[in-house]
N, C-alpha and C positions, 0 to 999 in steps of 0.2 A: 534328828538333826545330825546324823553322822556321815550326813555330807556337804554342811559348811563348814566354812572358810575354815574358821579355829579347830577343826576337830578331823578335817579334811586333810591326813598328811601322805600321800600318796606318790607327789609326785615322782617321789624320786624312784621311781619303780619303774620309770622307764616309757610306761602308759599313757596315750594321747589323752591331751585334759582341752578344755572347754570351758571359757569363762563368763559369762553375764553382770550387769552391774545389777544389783536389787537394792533400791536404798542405801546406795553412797559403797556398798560393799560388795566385794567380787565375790559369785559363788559360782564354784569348781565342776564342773561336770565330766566324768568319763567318757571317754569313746562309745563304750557302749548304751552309756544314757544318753548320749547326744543321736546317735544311731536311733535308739529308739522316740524320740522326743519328733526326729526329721520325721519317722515312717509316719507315726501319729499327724501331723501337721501336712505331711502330702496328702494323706487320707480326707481330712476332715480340717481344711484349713477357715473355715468359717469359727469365730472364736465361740458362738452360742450353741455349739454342736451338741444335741447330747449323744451322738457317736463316739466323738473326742472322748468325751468323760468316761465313758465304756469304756474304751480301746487302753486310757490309761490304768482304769482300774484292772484290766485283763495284761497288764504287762507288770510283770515279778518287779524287774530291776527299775522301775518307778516310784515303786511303793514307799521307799524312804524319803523321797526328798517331798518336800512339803509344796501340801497344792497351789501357796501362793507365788513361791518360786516359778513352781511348771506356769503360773500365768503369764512373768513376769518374761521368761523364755519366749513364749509364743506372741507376746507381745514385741519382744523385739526381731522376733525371726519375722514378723509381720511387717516393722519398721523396713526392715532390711529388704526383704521386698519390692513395698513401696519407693524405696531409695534409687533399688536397680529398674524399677518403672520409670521412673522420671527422669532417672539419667539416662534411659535410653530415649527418651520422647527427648528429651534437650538435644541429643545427638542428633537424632531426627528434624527438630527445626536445625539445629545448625547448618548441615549437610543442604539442608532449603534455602536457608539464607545467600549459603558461599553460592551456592549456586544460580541462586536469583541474582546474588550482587554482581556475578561475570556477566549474566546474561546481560543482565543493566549494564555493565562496562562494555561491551559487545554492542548495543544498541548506540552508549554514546561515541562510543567510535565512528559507529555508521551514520549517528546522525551530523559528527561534526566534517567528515568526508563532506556529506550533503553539502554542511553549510559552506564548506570550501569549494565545493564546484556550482555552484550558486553565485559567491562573488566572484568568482572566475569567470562565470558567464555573463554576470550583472560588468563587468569591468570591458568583458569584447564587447557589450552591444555598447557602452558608454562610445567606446572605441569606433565602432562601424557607426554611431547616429555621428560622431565628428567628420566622416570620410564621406563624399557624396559619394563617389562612385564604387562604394563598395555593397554588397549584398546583405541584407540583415537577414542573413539564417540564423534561427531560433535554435541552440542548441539543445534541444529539449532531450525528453526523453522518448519522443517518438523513432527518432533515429536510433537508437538504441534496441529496443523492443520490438519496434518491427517486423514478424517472421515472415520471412522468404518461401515461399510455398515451394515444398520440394515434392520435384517431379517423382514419379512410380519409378524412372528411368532409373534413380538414386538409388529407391526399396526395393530395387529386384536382385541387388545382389549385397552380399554381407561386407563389403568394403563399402560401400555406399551406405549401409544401415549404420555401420559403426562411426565413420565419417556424422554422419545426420548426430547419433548420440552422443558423441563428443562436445560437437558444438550446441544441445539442447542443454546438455551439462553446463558447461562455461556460461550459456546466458541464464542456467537455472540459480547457479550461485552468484551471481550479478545481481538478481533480483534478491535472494535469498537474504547476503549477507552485505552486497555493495548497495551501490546508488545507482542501478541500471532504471529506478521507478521512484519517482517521485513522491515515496510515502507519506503519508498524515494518520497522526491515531484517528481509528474508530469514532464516532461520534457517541457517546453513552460509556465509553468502555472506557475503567481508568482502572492501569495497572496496580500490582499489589500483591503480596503474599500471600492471602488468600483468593486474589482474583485467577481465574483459568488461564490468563497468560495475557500478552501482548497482541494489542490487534493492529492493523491498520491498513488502507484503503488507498487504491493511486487516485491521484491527484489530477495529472493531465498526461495520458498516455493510450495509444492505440489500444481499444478494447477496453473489458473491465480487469478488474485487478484486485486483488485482496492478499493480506499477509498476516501469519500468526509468527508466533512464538512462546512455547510453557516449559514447563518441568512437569515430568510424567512418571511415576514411580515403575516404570516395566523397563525391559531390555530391549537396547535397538532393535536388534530381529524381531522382537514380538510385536514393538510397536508397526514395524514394515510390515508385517503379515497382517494385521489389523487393516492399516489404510489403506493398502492393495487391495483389502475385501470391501469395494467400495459400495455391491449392493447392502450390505452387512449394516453400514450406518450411515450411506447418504442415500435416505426417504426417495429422492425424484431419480436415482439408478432406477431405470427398471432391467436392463441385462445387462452382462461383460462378457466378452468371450474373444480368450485368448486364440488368435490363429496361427500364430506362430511364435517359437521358443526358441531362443539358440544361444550357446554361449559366446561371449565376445572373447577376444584373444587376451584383455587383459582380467579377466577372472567373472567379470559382469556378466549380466544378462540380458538382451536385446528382446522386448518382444512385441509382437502387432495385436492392438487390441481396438477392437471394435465396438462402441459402447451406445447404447440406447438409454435417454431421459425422458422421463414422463413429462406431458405440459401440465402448468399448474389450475388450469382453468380451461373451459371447454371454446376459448373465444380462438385459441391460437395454437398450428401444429406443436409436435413436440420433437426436439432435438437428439441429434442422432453423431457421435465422433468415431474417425481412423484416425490412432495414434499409434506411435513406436514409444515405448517404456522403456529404458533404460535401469539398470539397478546396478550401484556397483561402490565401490568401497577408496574411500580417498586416502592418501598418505598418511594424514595425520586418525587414522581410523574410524570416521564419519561415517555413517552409511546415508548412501544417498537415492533415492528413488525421484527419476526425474520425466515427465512428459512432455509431448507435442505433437500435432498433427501432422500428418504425412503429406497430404495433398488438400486440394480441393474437395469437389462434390463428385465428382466423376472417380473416386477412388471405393475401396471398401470391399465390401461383399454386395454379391447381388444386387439389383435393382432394386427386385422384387421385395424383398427383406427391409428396405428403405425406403419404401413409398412413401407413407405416410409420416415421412421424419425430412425435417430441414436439416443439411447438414452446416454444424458450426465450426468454427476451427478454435484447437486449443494452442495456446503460446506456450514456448516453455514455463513448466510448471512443475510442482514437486514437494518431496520432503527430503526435510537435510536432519538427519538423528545423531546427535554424538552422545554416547554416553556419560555420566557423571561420576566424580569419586566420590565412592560409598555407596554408588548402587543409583537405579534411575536414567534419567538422559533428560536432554536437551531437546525440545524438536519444535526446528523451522518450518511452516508451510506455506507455501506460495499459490494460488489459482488464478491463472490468466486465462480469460476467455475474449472469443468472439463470438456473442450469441446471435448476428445476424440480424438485427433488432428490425431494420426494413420490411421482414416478413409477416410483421405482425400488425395491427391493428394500432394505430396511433396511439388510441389513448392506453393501450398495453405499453406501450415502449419504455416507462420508466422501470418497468421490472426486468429489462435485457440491457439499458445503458446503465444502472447503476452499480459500481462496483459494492455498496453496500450490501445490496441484494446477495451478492455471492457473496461478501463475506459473512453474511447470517446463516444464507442456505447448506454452504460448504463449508469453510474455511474453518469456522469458531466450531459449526457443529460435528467437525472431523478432531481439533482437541477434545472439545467437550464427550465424546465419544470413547478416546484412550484413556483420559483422565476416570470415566467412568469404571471402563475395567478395570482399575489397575485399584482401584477403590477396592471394587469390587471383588480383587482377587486377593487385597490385601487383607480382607475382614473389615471394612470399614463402613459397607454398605451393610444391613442388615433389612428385610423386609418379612411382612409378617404371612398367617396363612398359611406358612408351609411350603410357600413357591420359590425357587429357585429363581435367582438374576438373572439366568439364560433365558428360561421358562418366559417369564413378565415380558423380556426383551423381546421374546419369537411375539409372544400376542402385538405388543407396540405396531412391531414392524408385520404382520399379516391385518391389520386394521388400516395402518397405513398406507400398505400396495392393495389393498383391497378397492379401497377408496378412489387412487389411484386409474387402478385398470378400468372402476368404472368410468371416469370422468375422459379416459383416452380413448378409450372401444377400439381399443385396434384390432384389424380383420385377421391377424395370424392367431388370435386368441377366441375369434367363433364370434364377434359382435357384428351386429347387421344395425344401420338406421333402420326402423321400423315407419316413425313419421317426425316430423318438425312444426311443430308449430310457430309458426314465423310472430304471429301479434304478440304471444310470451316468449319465444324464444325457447322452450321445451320440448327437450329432444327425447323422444323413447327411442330405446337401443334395446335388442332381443340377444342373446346369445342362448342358442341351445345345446352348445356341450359345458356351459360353464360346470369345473364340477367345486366344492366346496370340501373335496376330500383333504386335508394336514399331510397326511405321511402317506408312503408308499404301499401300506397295509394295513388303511385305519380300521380300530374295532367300533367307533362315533362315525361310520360313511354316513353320507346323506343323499337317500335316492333322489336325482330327480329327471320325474317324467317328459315334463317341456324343458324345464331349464330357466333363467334368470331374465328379469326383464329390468332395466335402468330407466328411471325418470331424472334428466338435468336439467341447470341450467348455469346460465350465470348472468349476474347485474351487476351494474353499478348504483354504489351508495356513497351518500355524502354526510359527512359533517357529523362523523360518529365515530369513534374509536373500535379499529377491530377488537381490542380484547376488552371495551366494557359490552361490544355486541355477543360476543360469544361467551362471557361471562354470562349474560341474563340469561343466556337461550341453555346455558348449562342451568341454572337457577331456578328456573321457571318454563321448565317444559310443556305447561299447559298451557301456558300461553300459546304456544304454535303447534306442538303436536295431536295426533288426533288416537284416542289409548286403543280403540278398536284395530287402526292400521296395524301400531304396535303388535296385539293383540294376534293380527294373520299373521306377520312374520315371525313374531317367536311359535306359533304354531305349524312354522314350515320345518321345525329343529323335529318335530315327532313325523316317524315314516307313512305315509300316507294319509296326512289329516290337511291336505291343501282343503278348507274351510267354503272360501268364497267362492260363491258370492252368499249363501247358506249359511254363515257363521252367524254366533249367537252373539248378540248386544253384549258388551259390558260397561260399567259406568268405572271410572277411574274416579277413587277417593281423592285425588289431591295430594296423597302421602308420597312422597319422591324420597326415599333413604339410599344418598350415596356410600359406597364404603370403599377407601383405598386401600390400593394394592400394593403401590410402588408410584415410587416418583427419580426423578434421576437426580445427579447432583444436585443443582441450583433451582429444582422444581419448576423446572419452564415446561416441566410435561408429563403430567399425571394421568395413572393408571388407574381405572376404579370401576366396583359394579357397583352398578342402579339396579334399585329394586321399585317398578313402579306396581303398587298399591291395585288393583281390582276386586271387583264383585261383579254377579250375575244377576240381571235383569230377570233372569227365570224364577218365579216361584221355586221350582223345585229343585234350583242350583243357590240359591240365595244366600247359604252358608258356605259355598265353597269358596275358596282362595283362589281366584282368575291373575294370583300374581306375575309380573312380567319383569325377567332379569335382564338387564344389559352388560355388556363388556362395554367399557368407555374409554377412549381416549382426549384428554385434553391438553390443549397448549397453545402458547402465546396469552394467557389471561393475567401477564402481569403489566399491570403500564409501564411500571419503569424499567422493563426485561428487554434487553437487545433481543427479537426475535424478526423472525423473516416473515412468520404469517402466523393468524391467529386459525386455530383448529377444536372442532369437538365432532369425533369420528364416536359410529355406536354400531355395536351389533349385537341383535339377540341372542339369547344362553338358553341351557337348562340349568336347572339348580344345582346338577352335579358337576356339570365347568371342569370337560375333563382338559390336558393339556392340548390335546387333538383334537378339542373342540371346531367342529364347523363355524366357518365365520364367514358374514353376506354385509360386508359393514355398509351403511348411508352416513350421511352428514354432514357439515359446512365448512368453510376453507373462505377465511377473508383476509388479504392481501394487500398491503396498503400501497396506493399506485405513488405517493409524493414521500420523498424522505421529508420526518417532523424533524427538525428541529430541537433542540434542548428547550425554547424561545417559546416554540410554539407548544412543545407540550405542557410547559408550567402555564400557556393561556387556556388551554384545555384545562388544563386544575383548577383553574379560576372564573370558570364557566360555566360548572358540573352544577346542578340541581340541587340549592341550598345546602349543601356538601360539608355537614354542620362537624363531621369525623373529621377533618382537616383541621379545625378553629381548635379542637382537641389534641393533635398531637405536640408527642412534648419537644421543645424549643421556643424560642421567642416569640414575644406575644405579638405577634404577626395574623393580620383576616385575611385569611386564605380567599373569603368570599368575596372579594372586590367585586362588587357588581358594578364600577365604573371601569373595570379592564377591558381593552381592545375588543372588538368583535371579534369570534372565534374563526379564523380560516377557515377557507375552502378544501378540507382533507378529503380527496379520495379514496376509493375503495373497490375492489372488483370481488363482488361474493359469488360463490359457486357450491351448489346445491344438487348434490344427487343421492338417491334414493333407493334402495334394490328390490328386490320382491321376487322370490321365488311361484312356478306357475306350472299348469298342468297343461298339458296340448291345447285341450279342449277350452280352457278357461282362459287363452292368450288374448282376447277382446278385452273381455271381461275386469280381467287384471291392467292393460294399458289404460284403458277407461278410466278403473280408479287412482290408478298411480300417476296420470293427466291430473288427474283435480284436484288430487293429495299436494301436488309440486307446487300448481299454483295456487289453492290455499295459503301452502308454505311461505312462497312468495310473497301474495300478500300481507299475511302476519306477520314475516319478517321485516317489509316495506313501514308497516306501523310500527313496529317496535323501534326499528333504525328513527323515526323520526320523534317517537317519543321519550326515546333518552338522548339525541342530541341537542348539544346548546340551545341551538337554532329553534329546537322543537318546545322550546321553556315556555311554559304557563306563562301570560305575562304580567301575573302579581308578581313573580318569583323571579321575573327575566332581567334583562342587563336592565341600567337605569337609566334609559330614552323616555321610559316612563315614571311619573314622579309617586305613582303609584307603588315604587320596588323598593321596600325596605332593605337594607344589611343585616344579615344574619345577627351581629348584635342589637340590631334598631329592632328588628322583628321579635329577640327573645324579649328584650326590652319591654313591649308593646303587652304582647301578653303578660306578664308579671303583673304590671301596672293595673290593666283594664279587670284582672282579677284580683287585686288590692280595692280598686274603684267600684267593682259589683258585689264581692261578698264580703268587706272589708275585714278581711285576712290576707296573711301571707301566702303565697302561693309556696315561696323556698322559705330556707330557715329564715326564722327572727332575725341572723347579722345581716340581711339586706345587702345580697354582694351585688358586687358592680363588675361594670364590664364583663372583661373575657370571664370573668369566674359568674356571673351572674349566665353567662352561657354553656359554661359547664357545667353547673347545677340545674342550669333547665336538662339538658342533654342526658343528663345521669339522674332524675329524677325516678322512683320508684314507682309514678304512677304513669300510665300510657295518658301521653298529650299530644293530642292530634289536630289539623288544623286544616279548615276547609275553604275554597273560598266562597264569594256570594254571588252566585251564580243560579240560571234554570236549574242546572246539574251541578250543583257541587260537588265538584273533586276537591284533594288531600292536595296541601302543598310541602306542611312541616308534618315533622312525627319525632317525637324524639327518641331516643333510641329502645326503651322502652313500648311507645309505641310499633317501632317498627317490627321489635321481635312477638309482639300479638300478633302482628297483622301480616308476619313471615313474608316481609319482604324488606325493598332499598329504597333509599333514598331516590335511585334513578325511577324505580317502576311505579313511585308513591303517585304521581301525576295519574295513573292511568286507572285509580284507584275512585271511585263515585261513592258518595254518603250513602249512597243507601244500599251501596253492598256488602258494608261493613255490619251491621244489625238484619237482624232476622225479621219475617213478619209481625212476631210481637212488638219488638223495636225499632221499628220501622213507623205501626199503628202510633205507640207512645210518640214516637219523636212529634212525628205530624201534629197530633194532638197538643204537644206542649210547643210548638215551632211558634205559634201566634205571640206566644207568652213572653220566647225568648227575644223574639225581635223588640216586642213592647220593653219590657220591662231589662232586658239585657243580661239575660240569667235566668238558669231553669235547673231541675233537678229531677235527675231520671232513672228511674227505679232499677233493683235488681234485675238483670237482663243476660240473654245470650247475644254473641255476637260472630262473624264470620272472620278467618282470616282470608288470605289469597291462595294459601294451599286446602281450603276447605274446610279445616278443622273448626270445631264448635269451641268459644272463649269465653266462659263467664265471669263475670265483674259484680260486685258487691253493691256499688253505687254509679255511677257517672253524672258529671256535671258538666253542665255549659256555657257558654259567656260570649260576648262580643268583644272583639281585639278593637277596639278604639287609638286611631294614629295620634300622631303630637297634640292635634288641637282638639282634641278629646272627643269631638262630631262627628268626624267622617270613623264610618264602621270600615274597616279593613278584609277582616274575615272572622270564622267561628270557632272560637275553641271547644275542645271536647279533653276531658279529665276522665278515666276513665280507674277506677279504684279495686286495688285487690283483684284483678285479673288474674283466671290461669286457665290452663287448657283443660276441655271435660273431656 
């Protein structure tokens, strides 16, 4: 103890002291034990170290003071810490805050401008409908916006260019930060401290139109080199190339850029822009990067180079970045287009007049793009594997243009039509230099001898949600795909094993294990490998592992996610997955041709396949399942489906042939699933209530409880007999699988509760598609029959220890199972059949 407080008399020597509170009283520490107490504590700052305890017993000028003190020490050096964490994360929101709240202030400036030049305008037309003889011009904002097509005569000399950028500027900040466009928020997008920023959409102005606004933790410059690198993060770039660079007189940059857009679907060309770029630096120190088209279609490079591309024209357009105090920025984005929308196929048209469109495709996804890095460069993204952010991102985006090139075939990249089939609409495209090489020197090359063959297509679908479509077909890939296709393409990744038409049968188990890689911010787009399950039909391969890996891309599978298209791109791997991995990606892209609504999507909620996880979630006690709600609209959809296949000279028949019958299999599969998970497509026990036949999810849990109270006279839930919504939540959270079929030739599943559902590894949407007797194996299948007579008569039956199937194939054993007739209100009419299904698990 002869270095506390009492006994401690040192200070007056002159020597740095160090004090701690231990139990109400100060104890005195030396410079040099405080010295040593820090090196211990950077070392080994975890308090259960037993390094720490080492390193203190290995240190002389320790040894006196008492271990509970030294606890007492790193407990508050630990405090201390802690303190300077949190005060800098408080610094951190605040700096968010001040800055959100300008941006906010900045917004209500421009919106109360609006509202002033709005009664300004509401006040002259009052004014001209008094006046006969005067002209009711519309002051809109077409006058405004407008752009004047400037002649080549303009761009051929750098007075004329800079002239041109001046004025792209002045109307880029109009839109930017005035009232040159008639904005309205986003439809879905509600601002927010945690939201990506500010969105919104013109209203009534030439062309489409879109506007952001966020807070981005990088630096102006960085974020301008970012959104300049447009193939980098907008998916539908497919090139840029700058033709000319020159500097302008007042410190800016002028330069001619040339830009090619992939189309999104194989029905209609794909767009192609000549623009002047402008980049340059405001007064108040803004950096400004601003666009627009130079001319016409008669302008650009070559002919040749443009054939196959409509030319569109861009309005002034741009980003406006001002930096923040305390680090970060500000940044405006603006996208004005004209996509020419005449060019294409009528029912295409709502995806080139709506400005939503562009603000999904570009606008949101060029924030959500800087907000990523800066995440990401902050340390705040973390992903697991060992992969790098950049890494993940290269795969995103070579799965993405992979997909892409195939759906466009354009001829500067080696695609030829091969043939079309007109009655499907399935195109085979050949390219023989495709090559699948990553880098300039890869040590993963992938010979190949003929080269790639594409099977597409594209259709239209109604009255289904792109991302519950692409949801299932992520879910439930046996449903559509065929594991042998699989099977030749991932065996195109090994150097000369093209297989077919010679390749060895495999049966695919059923077992789909996905595993993520990466997701982006707001998870509107996951990164993940599939591992689909095989074995070999051979005798003497019967033990081997014919397992098949994919690279997978998903997105748009969230309904309540602002997105532009729903996606699940795939390409086969080897199991070593190097970064250079080769990639031959296939897969679907659906599109929604009608903007939904807020209106019409919560009628879509209320339409969905006894959708008993709704009547669950927590907030008021609200039935989600109105089966008396409106008939679900007429949503369209334009799906587009291509397919790739690597091919050997000699086997280019052979391989169209199959890749022919594989697309429109797909097709049709697809065709059924689209119709058996929309509204429209409802069983009709289960379907809206035209028929009197349709219980309500409470009326139906109802039913059942009752009729199994009436046949085995027990409780089916606990002794307190809940009612209502809770009488639904305890069927729903029951521990035993209850399943329910109707009385049909074929009975199919209409309920399952959520216990059932996870036996039978599927949804509530796919349960329809689901027949009694694929659920039990032949022995259970024999029994049921056997006791069916029994149960109809007598309304209840009991069915022995049993196997049973799910939808992914796996074998489910169950202890007991029982059954019973669901008897409606007037206790006569039989409804449908329950199945109880006891002590389940997987063998």
């Amino acid at each position: 103890m002869a270095m506390a407080v009492a006994q401690h008399r040192e200070s007056s020597s002159g020597s740095n002291i160090n004090k701690h509170l231990d139990n109400g009283k100060y104890v005195r520490y030396t410079a040099e034990q405080v010295e040593a107490l820090e090196r211990v504590y950077a070392e080994c700052p975890k308090p259960s170290s037993l390094r720490r305890q080492q390193l203190i017993r290995e240190c002389p000028i320790l040894s006196n003071i008492e271990p509970k003190q030294i606890k007492v020490w790193f407990q508050n050096r630990r405090c201390r810490d802690k303190q300077k964490t949190e005060a800098s994360r408080l610094q951190t929101v605040n700096r968010k805050l001040n800055a959100m709240n300008k941006l906010l202030m900045e917004e209500n400036d421009r919106l109360q401008k609006q509202v002033s030049q709005l009664v300004n305008e509401n006040g002259y037309m009052k004014q001209q409908l008094h006046t006969v003889n005067a002209s009711t011009n519309d002051a809109s904002c077409d006058s405004v916006v407008t752009t004047p097509s400037h002649s080549l005569k303009d761009a051929n000399n750098p007075a004329g260019l800079l002239s041109i950028a001046e004025g792209t500027l002045k109307e880029f900040l109009s839109k930017a930060t005035g009232t040159a466009v008639d904005w309205v928020q986003m439809p879905g997008m509600k601002p927010g401290l945690d939201s990506v920023g500010i969105f919104a959409i013109s209203q009534s102005c030439s062309g489409v139109a879109a506007r952001a606004c966020g807070l981005v933790s990088l630096e102006p410059t960085k974020i301008a080199e970012i959104l300049k690198d447009q193939p980098s993060w907008f998916r539908d770039c497919r090139n840029l190339e700058v033709f000319t660079m020159f500097r302008a007189g007042n410190g800016g940059t002028i330069e001619l850029i040339y830009t090619q857009m992939f189309a999104p679907t194989t029905l209609a060309p794909a767009r192609d822009f000549w623009t002047l770029r402008y980049t340059t630096t405001l007064e108040n120190g803004s950096l400004v990067v601003c666009e627009r088209s130079l001319s016409g279609s008669g302008a650009g490079p070559n002919a040749a180079a443009a054939a196959q591309f409509v030319r569109a024209e861009m309005l002034p357009s741009g980003y406006l970045i001002r930096s923040c105090e305390g680090g970060g920025s500000i940044v405006h984005i603006v996208d004005h287009l004209n996509l020419e929308a005449w060019s294409v196929p009528e029912v295409l048209r709502p995806l080139y007049e709506s400005s939503k469109v562009v603000a999904q495709k570009m606008t949101i996804a060029a924030l959500r793009y800087v907000r990523q890095i800066a995440q990401e460069t902050s340390g705040e993204v973390v992903y697991g594997p060992g992969r790098q952010p950049a890494v993940l991102r290269t795969f995103s985006q070579r799965l993405s243009r992979g997909f892409n090139d195939a759906i466009n075939g354009f001829n500067d990249d080696g695609w030829s039509i091969m043939n079309c089939d007109g009655a499907e609409d399935v195109i085979i495209a050949i390219n023989s230099n495709k090559s699948l090489n990553s880098t300039p020197n890869p040590v993963n090359a992938l010979p190949l001898l003929g080269g790639v063959l594409c099977a597409k297509a594209s259709m239209l679908i109604q009255n289904v949600s792109p991302a519950v479509l692409i949801r299932f077909l992520r879910e439930h890939r046996s449903e559509w795909a065929d594991f042998n296709v699989d099977a030749y393409s991932a065996a195109s990744l090994k150097a000369g094993s093209y297989a077919y038409p010679g390749m060895r049968p495999t049966r695919f188990t059923g077992s789909q294990i996905i595993m993520p890689l990466g997701h982006t911010i707001e998870h509107e787009e996951l990164l993940e490998v599939v591992r689909l399950e095989g074995h070999s039909f051979a005798e003497d391969n019967a033990f081997l592992s014919r397992d098949i890996h994919l690279l997978q891309l998903c997105s748009g599978i969230d309904e309540n996610a602002v997105g532009g298209c729903s996606e699940l791109l795939f390409a086969p791997i080897n199991e070593m997955f190097p970064d250079d991995a080769p990639l031959l990606p296939s897969g679907f892209r659906v599109i929604p041709l009608d903007t939904k609504s807020s209106d019409t999507q919560d009628s879509l909620a209320t339409n969905r396949t006894l959708d008993l996880t709704s009547s669950l979630e927590p907030g008021p006690a609200t039935n989600h399942i109105a089966v008396d709600a409106p008939s679900c609209p007429n949503i369209r959809s334009v799906l587009t489906i291509a397919f790739q296949f690597p091919f050997d000279s000699n086997l280019e028949d052979n391989v169209a042939n199959m890749a022919h019958q594989y697309v429109r299999s797909i097709i049709s599969s697809v065709q059924r699933i689209a119709i058996a998970i929309s509204p429209s497509g409802l069983i009709p026990a289960v379907g809206p209530k035209q028929s009197p036949s349709s219980p309500e999810a409470l009326t139906l849990a109802h039913w059942i409880c009752r009729s199994y109270s009436y046949h085995f006279g027990a409780e089916l839930l606990r002794p307190e007999r809940p009612v209502g919504d809770s009488l639904l939540k305890n069927l729903w959270q029951h521990q035993d699988a209850i399943l329910c079929c109707s009385l049909k030739s074929l009975p199919v599943m209409i309920f399952a509760n959520q216990a059932g559902l996870d036996m039978l590894e599927t949804t509530l949407m796919a349960l329809q598609d689901i027949t009694l007797d694929k659920i039990f194996d032949e022995t259970g299948r024999k029994t049921l029959c056997s006791d069916f007579a029994k149960l109809m008569q007598e309304g209840l039956a009991y069915l022995p220890a049993g196997i049973c199937m799910s939808t992914m194939g796996r074998h489910v054993s169950y202890e007991q199972a029982v059954a019973w007739k669901v008897l409606e209100a007037d206790e006569s009419t039989v409804h449908c059949l329950a199945f109880s299904f006891v002590n389940w698990s997987f063998v």
